[in-house]
C-alpha positions as CSV (number, residue, x, y, z in Angstrom):
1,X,89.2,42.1,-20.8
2,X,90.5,39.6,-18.6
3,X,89.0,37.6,-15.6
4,X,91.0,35.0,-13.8
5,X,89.2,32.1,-12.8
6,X,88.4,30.7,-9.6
7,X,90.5,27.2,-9.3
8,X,93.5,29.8,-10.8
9,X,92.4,31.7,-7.7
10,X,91.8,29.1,-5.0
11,X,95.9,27.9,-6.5
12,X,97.4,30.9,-4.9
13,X,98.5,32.7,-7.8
14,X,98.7,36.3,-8.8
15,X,95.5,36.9,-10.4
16,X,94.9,39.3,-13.3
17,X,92.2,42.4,-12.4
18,X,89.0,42.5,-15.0
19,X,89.3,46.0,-16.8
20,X,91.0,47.5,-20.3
21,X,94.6,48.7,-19.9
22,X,97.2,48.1,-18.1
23,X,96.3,44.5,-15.9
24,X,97.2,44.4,-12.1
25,X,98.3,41.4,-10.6
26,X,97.4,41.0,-7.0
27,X,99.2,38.4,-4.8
28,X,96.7,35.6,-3.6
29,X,96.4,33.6,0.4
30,X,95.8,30.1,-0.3
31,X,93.8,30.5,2.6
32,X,91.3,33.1,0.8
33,X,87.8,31.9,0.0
34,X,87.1,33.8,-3.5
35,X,83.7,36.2,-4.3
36,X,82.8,36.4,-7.6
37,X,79.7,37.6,-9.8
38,X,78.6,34.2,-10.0
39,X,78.9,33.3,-6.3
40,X,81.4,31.9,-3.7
41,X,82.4,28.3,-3.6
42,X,79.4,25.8,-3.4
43,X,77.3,28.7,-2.8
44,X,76.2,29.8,-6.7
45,X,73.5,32.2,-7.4
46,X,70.7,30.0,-8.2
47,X,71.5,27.2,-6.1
48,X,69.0,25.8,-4.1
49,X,68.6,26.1,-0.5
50,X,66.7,22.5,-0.2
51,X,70.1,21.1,-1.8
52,X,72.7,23.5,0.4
53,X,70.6,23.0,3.8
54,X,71.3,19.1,3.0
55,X,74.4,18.7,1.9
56,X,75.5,21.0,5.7
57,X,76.9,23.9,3.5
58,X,74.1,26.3,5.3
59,X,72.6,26.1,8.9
60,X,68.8,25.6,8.9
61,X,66.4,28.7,8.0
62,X,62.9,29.3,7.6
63,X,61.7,30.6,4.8
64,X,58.9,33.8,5.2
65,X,55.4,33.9,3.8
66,X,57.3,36.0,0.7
67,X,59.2,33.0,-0.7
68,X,62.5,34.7,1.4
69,X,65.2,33.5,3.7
70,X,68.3,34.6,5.2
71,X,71.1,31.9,5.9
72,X,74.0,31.9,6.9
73,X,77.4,29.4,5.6
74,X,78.0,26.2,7.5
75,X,81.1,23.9,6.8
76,X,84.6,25.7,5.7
77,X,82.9,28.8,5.2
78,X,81.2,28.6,8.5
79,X,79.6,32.3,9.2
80,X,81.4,34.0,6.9
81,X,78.8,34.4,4.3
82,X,74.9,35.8,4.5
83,X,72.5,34.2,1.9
84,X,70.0,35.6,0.8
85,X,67.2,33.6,-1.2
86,X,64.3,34.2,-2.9
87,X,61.6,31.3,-3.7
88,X,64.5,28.6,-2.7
89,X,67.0,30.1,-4.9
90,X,70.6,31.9,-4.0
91,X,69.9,35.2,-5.0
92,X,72.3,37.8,-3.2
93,X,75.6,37.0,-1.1
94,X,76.6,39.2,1.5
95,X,79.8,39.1,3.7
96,X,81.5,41.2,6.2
97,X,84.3,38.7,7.1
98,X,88.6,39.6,6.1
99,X,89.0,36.3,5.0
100,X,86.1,36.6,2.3
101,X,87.9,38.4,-1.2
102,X,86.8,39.4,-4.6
103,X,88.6,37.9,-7.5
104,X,90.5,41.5,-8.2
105,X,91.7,41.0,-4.7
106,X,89.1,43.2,-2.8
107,X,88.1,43.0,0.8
108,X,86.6,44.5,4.1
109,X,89.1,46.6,5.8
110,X,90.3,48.2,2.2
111,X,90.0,51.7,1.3
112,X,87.7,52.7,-1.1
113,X,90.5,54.5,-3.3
114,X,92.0,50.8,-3.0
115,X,88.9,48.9,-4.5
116,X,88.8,51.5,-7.3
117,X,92.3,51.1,-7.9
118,X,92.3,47.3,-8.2
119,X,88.5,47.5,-10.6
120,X,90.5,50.0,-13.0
121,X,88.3,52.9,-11.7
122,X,85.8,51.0,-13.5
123,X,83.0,51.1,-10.6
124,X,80.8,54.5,-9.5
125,X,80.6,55.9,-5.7
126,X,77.3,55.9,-4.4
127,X,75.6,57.4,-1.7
128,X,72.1,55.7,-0.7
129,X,68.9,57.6,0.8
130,X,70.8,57.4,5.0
131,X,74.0,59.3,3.9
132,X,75.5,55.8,3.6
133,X,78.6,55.2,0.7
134,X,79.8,52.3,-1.5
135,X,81.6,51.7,-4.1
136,X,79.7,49.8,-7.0
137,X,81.1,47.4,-10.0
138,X,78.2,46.1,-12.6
139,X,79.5,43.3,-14.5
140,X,77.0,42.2,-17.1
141,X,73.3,42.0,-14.9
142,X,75.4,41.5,-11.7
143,X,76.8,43.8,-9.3
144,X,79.7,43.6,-6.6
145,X,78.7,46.6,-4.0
146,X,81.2,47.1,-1.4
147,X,79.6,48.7,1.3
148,X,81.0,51.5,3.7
149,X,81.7,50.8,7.6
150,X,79.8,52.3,10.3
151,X,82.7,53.3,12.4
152,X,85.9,53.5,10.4
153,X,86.5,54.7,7.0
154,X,87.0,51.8,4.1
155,X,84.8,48.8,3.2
156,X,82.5,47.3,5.6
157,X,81.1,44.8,3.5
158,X,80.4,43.7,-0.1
159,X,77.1,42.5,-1.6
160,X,77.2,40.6,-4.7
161,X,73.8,39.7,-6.4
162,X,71.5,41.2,-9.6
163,X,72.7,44.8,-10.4
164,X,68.8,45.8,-9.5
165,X,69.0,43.9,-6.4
166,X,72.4,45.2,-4.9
């Protein structure tokens, strides 16, 4: 299997998919901020929201009588990424945003036959308890979910987090 990595990425290079067989390359904006299993940028599951909130990578948030809180990106990823974190710790990433891609090359606005095309038709279709589809990839305990749209066909969002939490 093959994964490219993110500085490889971020350099604006065709990128090899993860998968057996045949590898895709998928032509890469400089301009792209990169989603992967283990996070996005600064923003790394398990980082600490005391330590993001500080350094201005996420706007202030309270955090519920649960141990959770939502925030959302500050600096150059400024609202293009929902945080979820549990106990002070980046737990799930969410985005909706164009700009916002998956190493493979994946992102809102693609076609779900797309997203299995460039994951090797490695992922499964899913459709949760509202009639609502996605399109999930497990890659070890994690999970990349791209979620449908509500009012056009293709991918609305992705969700990347703990297989049992995406």
């Amino acid at each position: 299997m093959s994964v490219a990595t993110d500085s490889a990425a971020a350099a604006g290079t065709a990128q090899p998919v993860a998968g057996p067989g045949p590898i895709a390359a998928v032509q890469v904006a400089e301009t792209d901020h990169i989603l992967s299993v283990f996070g996005a940028g600064p923003y790394r599951f398990g980082a600490s929201l005391t330590r993001l909130t500080a350094a201005g990578l996420v706007y202030p948030t309270t955090v519920d009588p649960g141990g959770r809180a939502v925030a959302t990106t500050a600096g150059d990823w400024d609202g293009e990424l929902l945080l979820t974190f549990e106990h002070h710790r980046l737990i799930v990433i969410d985005t909706a945003a164009g700009s916002v891609r998956t190493l493979a090359g994946a992102r809102v606005g693609m076609t779900f036959d797309e997203v299995d095309r460039l994951y090797c038709r490695l992922g499964t279709f899913v459709t949760d308890e509202s009639g609502r589809q996605a399109y999930v990839v497990r890659v070890g305990p994690m999970a990349l979910r791209f979620g449908d749209h509500p009012i056009r066909d293709g991918v609305g969002s992705i969700t990347v987090g703990p297989a049992a939490l995406v």
